[in-house]
C-alpha positions in Angstrom: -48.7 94.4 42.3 -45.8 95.7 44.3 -43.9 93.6 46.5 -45.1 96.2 49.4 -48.7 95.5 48.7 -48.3 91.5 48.8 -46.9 92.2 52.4 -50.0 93.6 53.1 -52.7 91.5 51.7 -50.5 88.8 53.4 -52.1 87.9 56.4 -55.7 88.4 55.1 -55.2 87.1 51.7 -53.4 84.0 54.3 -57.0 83.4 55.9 -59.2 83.9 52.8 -57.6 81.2 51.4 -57.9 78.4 54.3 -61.5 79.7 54.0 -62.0 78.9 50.7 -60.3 75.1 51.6 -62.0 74.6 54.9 -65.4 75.1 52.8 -65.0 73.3 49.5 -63.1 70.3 51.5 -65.8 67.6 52.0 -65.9 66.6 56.1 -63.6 63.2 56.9 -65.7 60.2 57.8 -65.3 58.9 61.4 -63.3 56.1 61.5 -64.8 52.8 63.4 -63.1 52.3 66.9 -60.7 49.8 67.2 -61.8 46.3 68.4 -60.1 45.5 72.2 -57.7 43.0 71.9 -56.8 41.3 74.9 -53.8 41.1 75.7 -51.4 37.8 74.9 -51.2 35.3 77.9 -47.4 36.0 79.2 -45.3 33.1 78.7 -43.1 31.2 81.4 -39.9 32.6 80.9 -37.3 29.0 80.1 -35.6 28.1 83.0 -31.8 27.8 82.3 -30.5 24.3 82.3 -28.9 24.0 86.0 -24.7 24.4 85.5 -22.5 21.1 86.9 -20.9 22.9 89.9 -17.3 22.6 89.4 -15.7 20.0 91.6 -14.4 21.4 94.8 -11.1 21.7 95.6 -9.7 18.4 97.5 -9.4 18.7 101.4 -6.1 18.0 103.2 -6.1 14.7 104.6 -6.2 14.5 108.1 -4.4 11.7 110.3 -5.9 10.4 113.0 -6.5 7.2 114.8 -10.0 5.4 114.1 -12.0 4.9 117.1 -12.9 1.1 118.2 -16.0 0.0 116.6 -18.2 -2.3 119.2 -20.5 -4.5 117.4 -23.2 -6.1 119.1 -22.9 -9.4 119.5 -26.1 -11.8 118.5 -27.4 -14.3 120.8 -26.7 -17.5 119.6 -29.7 -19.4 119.0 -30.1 -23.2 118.0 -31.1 -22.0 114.6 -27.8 -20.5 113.6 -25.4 -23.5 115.5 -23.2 -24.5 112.8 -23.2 -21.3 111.0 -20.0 -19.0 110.3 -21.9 -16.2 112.7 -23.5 -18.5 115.1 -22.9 -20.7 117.7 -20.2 -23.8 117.0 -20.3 -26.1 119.9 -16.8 -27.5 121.3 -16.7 -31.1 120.3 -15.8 -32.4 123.2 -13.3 -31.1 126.0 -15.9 -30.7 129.0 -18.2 -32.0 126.6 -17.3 -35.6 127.3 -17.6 -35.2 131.5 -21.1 -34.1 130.3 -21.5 -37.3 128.3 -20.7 -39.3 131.7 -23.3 -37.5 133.5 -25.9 -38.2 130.9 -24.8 -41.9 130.3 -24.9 -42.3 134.7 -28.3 -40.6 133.6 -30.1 -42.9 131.4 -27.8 -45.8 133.0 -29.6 -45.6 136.1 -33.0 -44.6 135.3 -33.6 -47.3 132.7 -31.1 -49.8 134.6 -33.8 -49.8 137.3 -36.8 -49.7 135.1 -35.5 -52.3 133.1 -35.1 -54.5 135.9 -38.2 -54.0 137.6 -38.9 -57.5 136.4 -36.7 -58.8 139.2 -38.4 -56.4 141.5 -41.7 -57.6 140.6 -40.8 -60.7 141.4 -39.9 -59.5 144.9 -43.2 -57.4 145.3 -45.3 -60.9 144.5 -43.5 -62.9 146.9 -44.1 -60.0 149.7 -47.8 -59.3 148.4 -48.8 -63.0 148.5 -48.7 -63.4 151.5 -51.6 -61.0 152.2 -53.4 -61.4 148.7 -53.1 -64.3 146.3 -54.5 -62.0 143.4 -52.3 -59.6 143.3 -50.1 -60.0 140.2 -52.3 -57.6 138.6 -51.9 -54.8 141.1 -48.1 -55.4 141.7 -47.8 -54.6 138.0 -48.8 -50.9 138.6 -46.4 -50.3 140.7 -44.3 -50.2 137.7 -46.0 -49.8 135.2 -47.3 -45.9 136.4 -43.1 -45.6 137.0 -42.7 -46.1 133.5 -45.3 -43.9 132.3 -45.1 -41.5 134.3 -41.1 -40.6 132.8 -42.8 -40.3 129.1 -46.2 -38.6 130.2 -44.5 -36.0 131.6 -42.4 -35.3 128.8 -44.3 -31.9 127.8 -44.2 -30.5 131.5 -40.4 -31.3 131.5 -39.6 -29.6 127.9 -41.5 -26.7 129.2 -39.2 -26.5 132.4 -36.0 -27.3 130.4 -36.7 -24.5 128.3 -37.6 -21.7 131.1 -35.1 -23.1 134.0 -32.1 -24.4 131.9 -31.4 -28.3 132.2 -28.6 -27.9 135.1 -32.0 -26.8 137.7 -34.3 -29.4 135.7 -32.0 -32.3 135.8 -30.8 -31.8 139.3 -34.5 -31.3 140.8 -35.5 -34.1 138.9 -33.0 -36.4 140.5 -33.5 -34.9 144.0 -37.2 -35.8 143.9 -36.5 -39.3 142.5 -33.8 -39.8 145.2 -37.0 -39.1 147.6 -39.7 -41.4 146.1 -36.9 -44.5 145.8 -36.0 -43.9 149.3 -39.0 -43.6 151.1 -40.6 -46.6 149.3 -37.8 -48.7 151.7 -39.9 -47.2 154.9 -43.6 -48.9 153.5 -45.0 -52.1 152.6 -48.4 -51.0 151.5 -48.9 -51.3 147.7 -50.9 -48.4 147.8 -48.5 -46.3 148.8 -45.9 -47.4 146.5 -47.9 -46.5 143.7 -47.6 -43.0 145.3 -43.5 -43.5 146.2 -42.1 -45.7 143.4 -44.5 -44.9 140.6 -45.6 -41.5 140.9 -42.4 -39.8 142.3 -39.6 -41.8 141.0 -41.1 -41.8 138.0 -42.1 -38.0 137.5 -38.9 -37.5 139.1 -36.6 -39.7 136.5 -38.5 -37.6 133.6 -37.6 -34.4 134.9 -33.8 -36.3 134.9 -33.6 -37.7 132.2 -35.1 -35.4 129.1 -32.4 -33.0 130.2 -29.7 -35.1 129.9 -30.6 -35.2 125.7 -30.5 -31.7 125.5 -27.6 -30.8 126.9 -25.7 -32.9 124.5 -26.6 -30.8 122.2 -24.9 -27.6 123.8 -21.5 -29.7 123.7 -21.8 -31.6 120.3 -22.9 -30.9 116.5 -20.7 -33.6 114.3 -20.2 -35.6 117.2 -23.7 -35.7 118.4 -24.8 -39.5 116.4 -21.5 -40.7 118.4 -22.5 -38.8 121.5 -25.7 -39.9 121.8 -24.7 -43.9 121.3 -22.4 -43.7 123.8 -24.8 -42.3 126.5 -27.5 -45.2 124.7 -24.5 -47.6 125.2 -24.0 -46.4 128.6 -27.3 -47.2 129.7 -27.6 -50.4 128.6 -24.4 -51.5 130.3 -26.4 -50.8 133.4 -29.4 -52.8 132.4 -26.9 -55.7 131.5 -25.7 -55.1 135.6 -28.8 -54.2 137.8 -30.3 -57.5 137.0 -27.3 -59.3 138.5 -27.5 -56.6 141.4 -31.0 -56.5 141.9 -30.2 -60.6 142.6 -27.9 -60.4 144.8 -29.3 -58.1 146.6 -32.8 -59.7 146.6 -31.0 -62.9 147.8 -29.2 -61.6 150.8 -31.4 -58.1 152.0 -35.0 -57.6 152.0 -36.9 -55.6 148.8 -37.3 -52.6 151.4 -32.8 -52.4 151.8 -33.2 -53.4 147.7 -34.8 -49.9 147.7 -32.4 -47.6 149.6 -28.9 -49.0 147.6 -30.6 -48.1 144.6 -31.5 -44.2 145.9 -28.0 -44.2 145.9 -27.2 -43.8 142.2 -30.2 -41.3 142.0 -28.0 -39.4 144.6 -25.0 -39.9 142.5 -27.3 -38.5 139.8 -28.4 -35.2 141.5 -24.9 -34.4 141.9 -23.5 -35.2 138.7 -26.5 -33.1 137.1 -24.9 -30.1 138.0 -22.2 -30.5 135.5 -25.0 -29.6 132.8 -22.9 -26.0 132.0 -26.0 -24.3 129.6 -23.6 -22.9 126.6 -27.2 -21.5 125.0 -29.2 -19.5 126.8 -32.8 -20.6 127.7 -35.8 -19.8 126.0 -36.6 -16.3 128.0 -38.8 -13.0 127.0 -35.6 -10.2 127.5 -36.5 -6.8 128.5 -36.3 -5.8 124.8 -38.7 -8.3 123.5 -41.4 -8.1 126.5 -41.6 -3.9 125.8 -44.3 -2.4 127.6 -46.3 -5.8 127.5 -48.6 -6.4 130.5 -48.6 -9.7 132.5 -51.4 -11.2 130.9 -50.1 -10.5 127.6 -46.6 -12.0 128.4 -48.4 -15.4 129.7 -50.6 -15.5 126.8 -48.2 -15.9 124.5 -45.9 -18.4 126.5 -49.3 -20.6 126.7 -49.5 -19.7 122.7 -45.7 -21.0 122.3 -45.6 -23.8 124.3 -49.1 -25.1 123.2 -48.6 -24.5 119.6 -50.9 -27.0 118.0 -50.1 -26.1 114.4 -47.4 -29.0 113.9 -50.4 -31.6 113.6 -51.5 -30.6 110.9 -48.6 -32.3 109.0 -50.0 -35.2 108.0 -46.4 -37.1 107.8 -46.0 -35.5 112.1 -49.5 -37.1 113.0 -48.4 -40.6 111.2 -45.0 -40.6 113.3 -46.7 -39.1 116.7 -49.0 -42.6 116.0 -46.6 -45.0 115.7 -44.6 -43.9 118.1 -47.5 -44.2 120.7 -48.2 -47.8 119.4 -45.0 -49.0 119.2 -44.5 -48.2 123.3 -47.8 -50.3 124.0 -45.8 -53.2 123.7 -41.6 -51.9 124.3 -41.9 -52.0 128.1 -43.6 -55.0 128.6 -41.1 -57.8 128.4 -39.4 -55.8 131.2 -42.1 -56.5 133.1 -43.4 -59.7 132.6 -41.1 -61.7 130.7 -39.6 -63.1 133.6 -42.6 -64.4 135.0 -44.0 -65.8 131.5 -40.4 -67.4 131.3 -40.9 -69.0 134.7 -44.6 -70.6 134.1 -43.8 -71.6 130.4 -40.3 -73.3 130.9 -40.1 -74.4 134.7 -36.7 -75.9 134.1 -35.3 -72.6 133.8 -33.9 -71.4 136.6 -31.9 -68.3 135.9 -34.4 -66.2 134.1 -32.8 -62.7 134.8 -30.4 -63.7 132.5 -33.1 -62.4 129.6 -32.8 -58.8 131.0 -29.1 -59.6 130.0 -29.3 -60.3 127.1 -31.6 -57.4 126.5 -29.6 -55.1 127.3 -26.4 -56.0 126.0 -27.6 -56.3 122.4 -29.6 -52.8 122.9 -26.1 -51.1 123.8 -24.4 -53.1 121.2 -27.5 -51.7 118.4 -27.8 -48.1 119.6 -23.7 -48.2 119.6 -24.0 -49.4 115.4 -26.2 -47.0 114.5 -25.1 -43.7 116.4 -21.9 -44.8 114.5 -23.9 -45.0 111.1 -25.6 -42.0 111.7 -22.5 -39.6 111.6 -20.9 -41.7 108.9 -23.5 -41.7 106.2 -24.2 -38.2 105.2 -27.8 -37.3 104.2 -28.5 -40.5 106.0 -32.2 -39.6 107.7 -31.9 -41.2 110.9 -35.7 -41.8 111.0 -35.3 -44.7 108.7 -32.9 -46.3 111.4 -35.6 -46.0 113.9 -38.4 -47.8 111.4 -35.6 -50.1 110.7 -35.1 -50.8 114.3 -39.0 -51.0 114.8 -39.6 -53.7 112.3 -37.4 -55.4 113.7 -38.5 -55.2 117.3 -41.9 -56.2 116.4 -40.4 -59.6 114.3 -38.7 -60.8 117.2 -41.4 -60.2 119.4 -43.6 -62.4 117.2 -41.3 -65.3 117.8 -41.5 -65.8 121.5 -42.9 -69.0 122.0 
């Protein structure tokens, strides 16, 4: 065939032949549809490690002056005295004019009650002549003196702590300086019980636990020392009063006997007011009370101050014992030695003279062992006082 014919069976002979393969080609087999796959959990991109931030560039220094820092200043308690940051007590200085006041103190308290053998003595012969019997009820009169100084003792500490020992001691002495002085204007027993033994002696407590305190406001080395010499004090009165007492006895009537010895409580009330506090007392501040109602405040004084807990040491409740049973028995030769002297050795004339001697080797042994006291260290002073108690009770065994 000619090339012009093939142009014209082109196109047709084009479609006969994708005939011809469209009908011999066998048909394609579906293909299966693809399976869903779902789709991956997307993971948490890393974080990038955090980058050190490069150190800033170093500020000019500035000059200027520091302000004044004002640090508060902590109460000084007894618990930190002798510390770097608490309270250190002077040693001395007005200390010692303290320690005169204290020894005038105990001196005259305990110069009278010591002598009240002398005085007893006096109340018989004045008493006998209405009552033969009355050696039993002229005892009392001192006796309830005596007791009422150590009985009061918790009242007192109560007081010392709230009021501060200058308005304890000094009302103390005022009210003693009363019952001394008005027991010169009666010669009813009775009454003196009231007088002598109830007021003089509540008063003298209130007196003299103050006077112990205060020492230790003024003294923390010293304080063995201090303490003997006020002891030592005392019992150069109770070497004098009996020789007093005697004179006076011998020359003026009890009831004038009476109203020279309200003199040294007077002395006393004045001297008291040299007991300069350097602690404060024991007092609820504004801070510490808060928003606390009445009730709640006195509650918890009444908690404080009748804490029971310290009996349940065993070694406090053995001490608090014998101490009780060792006074049964420390007053009474002041009371009735004199007259047991006087009935058992009739030859004896001068029997005040005991009270003397009583007193003078007291000072002399409270002198000793204040001394010992500050010079031993680790020494426990309650061993002196056991020591001092054995004693006490050896001697006592002796009297004939």
């Amino acid at each position: 065939q000619s090339p012009a014919s093939k142009e014209a069976e082109g196109p047709w002979r084009e479609a006969d032949q994708e005939q011809q393969e469209w009908v011999g080609s066998p048909e394609p087999e579906p293909e299966p549809e693809p399976v869903p796959v779902p789709p991956p959990e997307p993971q948490p991109e890393p974080q990038p490690e955090p980058q050190p931030l490069p150190d800033p560039a170093p500020l000019p220094e500035l000059e200027f002056e520091p302000e004044p820092v004002h640090e508060s200043k902590s109460t000084p308690t007894v618990e930190t005295r002798g510390t770097d940051r608490g309270f250190q007590p002077p040693e001395g200085g007005f200390g010692w004019m303290v320690v005169f006041a204290a020894t005038w103190c105990n001196g005259s308290i305990f110069g009278i009650q010591n002598s009240f053998g002398i005085l007893y003595s006096m109340l018989l012969q004045e008493e006998r002549e209405k009552n033969r019997q009355v050696e039993f009820q002229a005892a009392w009169v001192g006796a309830l003196s005596m007791g009422m100084i150590f009985f009061c003792s918790p009242i007192v500490s109560i007081f010392t702590d709230r009021l501060g020992c200058r308005i304890t001691a000094t009302a103390g002495a005022a009210v003693a300086f009363i019952g001394l002085h008005t027991s010169s204007f009666t010669s009813s027993l009775s009454l003196r019980y009231f007088t002598y033994g109830i007021l003089f002696g509540c008063g003298c407590s209130f007196a003299f636990q103050p006077s112990l305190v205060i020492l230790g406001h003024y003294f923390q080395c010293r304080l063995g020392l201090a303490n003997g010499v006020v002891s030592a004090g005392s019992s150069i009165f109770s070497i004098s009063f009996p020789l007093l007492i005697k004179t006076l006895g011998a020359k003026i009537k009890l009831a004038q006997t009476f109203q020279v010895l309200s003199t040294f409580m007077f002395i006393l009330t004045l001297l008291s007011l040299t007991y300069r506090p350097l602690l404060p007392s024991s007092q609820d501040t504004p801070n510490k009370r808060g928003v606390r109602t009445l009730c709640q405040r006195i509650l918890s004084q009444l908690r404080k101050y009748f804490n029971m807990r310290v009996f349940r040491q065993r070694t406090y409740r053995i001490w608090a014992f014998g101490i009780a049973a060792a006074a049964l028995g420390y007053f009474v030769p002041y009371v009735h030695l004199m007259k047991y002297v006087e009935e058992e050795f009739l030859e004896i004339k001068q029997t005040w003279v005991l009270l003397v001697c009583i007193g003078a080797t007291s000072g002399l042994g409270r002198l000793v062992s204040g001394r010992v006291s500050d010079s031993i260290p680790g020494l426990k002073k309650i061993y002196l006082q056991v020591i001092s108690f054995l004693l006490l009770g050896l001697m006592s065994m002796m009297i004939p």
